[in-house]
N, C-alpha and C positions, 0 to 999 in steps of 0.2 A: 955337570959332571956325570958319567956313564960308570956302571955296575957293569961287570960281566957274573953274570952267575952261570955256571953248569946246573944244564938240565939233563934229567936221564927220561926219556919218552914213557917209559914205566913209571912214574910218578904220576900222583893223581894229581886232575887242574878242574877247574869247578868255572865254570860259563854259565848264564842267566838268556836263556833260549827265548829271540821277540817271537809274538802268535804263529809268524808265517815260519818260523825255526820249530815250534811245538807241531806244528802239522806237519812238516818235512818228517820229521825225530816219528811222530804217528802213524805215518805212511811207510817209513823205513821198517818199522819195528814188525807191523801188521805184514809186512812181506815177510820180513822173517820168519816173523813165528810160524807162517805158513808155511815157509820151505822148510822149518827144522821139526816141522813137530813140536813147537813148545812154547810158553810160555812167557813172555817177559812184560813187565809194566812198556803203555805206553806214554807214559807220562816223564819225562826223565828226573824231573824237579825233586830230584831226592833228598834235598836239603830242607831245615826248616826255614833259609833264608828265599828259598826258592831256586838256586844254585843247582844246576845236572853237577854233580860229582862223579868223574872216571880218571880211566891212566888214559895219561895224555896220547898215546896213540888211537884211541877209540875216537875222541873229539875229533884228531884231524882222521880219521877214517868217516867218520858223517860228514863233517863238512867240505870234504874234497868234492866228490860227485853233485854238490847242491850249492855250493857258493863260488861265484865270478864275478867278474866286473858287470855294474850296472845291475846287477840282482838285487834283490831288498836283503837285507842285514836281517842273519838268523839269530845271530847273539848280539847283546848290548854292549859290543866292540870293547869287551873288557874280560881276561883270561886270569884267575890267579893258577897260578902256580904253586905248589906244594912242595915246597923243597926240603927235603931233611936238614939240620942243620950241621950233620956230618957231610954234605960234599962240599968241596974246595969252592 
C-alpha cells in the first residue's frame, strides 16, 4: 500500500553524506566560502546521529551538479523527510 504525503521543498530532510558525498559537500563549501567572503562549516554532519540536516531545497541544490548515473552514491540512498504534522 502507498502513502501520498505533501511535501513543501522548505521543509528540513536530514541525508547521511558516504566519504565521496563529504568531499563533494568540502569542495562545494571551500568554493563558497571563497566567492562570499565567509564562513561556513565544512563538514555538513550537523547531527548527533551524523545526519546533514537542511530544507530540502539546499540537498537537491548540492546534489544536482554532482550525482548521475554510474557515479558513486553521495548519500546512503536514504532521505528522511520532516514533515509537520499540520500538512494534508
Amino acid at each position: 500500500m502507498r502513502k501520498d504525503v505533501r511535501f513543501n521543498i522548505n521543509h528540513y530532510a536530514r541525508v547521511k553524506l558516504t566519504e565521496q558525498g563529504l568531499r563533494a559537500y568540502a569542495e562545494r563549501q571551500a568554493n563558497e566560502n571563497m566567492r562570499l567572503r565567509k564562513y561556513r562549516p565544512l563538514n555538513p554532519a550537523n547531527t548527533p546521529d551524523g545526519y546533514w540536516r537542511a530544507q530540502a531545497w539546499e540537498i537537491i541544490q548540492f546534489l544536482g551538479p554532482v550525482c548521475g548515473l554510474g557515479m558513486g552514491p553521495l548519500v546512503d540512498c536514504e532521505i528522511i523527510f520532516e514533515v509537520p504534522e499540520t500538512c494534508p
